[in-house]
C-alpha atoms as a printed R data frame, in Angstrom:
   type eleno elety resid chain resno       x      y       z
1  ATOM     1    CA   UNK     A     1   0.000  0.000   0.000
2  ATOM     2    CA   UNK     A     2   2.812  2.271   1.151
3  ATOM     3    CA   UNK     A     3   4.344  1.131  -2.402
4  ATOM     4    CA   UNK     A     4   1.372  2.515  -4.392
5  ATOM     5    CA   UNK     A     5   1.262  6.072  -2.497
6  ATOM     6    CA   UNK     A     6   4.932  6.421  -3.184
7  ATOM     7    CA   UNK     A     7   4.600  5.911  -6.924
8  ATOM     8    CA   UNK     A     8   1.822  7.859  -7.206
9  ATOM     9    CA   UNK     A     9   2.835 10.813  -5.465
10 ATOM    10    CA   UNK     A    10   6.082 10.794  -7.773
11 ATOM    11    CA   UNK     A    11   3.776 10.242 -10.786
12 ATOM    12    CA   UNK     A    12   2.183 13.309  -9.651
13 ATOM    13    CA   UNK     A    13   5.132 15.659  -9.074
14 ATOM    14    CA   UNK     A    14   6.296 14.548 -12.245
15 ATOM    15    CA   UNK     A    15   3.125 15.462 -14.021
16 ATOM    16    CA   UNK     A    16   3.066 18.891 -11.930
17 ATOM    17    CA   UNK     A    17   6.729 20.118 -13.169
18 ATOM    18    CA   UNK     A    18   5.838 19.193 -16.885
19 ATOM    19    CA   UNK     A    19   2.327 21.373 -16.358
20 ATOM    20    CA   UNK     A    20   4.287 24.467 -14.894
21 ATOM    21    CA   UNK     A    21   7.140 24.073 -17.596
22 ATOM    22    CA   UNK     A    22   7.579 27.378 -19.023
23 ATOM    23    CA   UNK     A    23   7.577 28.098 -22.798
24 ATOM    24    CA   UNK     A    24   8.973 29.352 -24.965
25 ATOM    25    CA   UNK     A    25   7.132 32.810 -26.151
26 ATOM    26    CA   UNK     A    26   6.379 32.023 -30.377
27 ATOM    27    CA   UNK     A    27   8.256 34.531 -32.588
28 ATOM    28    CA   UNK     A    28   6.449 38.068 -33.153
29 ATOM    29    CA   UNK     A    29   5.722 39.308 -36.321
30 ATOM    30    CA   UNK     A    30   5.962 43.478 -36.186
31 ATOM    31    CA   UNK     A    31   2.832 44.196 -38.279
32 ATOM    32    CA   UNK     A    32   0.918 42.042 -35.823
33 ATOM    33    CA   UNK     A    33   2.836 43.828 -32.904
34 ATOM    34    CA   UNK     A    34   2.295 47.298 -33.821
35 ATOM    35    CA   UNK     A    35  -1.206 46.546 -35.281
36 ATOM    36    CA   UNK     A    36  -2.287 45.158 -31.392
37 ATOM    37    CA   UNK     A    37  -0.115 48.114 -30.076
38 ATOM    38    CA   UNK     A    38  -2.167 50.646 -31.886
39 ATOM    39    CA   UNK     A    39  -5.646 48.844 -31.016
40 ATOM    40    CA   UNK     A    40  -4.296 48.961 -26.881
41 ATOM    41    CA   UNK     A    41  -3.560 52.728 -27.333
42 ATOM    42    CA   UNK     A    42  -6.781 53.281 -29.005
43 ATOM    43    CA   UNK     A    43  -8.979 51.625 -25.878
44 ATOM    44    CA   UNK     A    44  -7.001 53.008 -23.307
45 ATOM    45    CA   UNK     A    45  -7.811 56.697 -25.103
46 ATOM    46    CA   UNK     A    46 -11.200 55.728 -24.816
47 ATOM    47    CA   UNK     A    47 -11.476 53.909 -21.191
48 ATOM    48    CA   UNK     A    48  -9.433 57.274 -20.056
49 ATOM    49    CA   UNK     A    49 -12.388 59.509 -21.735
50 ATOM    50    CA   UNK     A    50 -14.957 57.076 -20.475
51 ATOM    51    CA   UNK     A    51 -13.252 57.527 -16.618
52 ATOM    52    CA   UNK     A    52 -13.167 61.343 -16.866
53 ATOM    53    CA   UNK     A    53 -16.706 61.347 -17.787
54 ATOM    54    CA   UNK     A    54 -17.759 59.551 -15.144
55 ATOM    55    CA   UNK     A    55 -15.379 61.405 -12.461
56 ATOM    56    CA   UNK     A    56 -16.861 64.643 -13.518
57 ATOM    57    CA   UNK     A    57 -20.909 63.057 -13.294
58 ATOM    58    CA   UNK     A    58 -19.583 62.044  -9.585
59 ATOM    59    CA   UNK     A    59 -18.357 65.449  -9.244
60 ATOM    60    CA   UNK     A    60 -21.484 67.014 -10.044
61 ATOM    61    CA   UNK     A    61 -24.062 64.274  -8.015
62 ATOM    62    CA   UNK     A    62 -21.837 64.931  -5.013
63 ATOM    63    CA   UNK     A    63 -21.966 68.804  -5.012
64 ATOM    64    CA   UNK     A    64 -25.633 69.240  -6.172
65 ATOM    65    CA   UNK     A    65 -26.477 66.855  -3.192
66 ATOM    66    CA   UNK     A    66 -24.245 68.747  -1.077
67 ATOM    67    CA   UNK     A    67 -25.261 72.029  -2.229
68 ATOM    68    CA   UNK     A    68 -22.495 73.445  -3.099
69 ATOM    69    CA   UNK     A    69 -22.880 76.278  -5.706
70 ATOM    70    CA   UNK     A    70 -20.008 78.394  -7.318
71 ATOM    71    CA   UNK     A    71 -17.507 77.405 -10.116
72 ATOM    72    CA   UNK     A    72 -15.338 74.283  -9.933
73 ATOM    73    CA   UNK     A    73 -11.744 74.647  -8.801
74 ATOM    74    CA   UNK     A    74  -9.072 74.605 -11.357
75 ATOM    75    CA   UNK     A    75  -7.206 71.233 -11.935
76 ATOM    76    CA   UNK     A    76  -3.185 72.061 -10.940
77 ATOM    77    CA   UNK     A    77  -3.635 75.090  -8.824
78 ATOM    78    CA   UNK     A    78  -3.007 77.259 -11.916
């Protein structure tokens, strides 16, 4: 019995190390690269617009239930 636990623990390990074996990362092609580069600029341009928008509806819900009237502070002090 002690035989069988032994082997199959090893078996295990075995099949663990071959799982978490890294590879190798497959060759890049440039157009691809730049193509995927330009598509990851392109939605973070729009998440950031998207994230402004809703900072600045926050902004607004928070002083009109506030009451707070008056212009908005300047961004930077300046």
């Amino acid at each position: 019995m002690n035989f069988r636990i032994l082997m199959m623990s090893i078996a295990m390990a075995v099949a663990a190390g071959a799982v978490w074996a890294k590879l190798p990362a497959p060759p890049v092609d440039p157009a691809k690269a730049a193509e995927a580069k330009a598509k990851a600029d392109e939605a973070a341009k729009k998440d950031a617009e998207k994230l402004g928008k809703s900072q600045d509806r926050a902004v607004a819900n928070y002083r009109k239930n506030k009451g707070i009237k008056g212009p908005l502070p300047k961004v930077g002090g300046k």
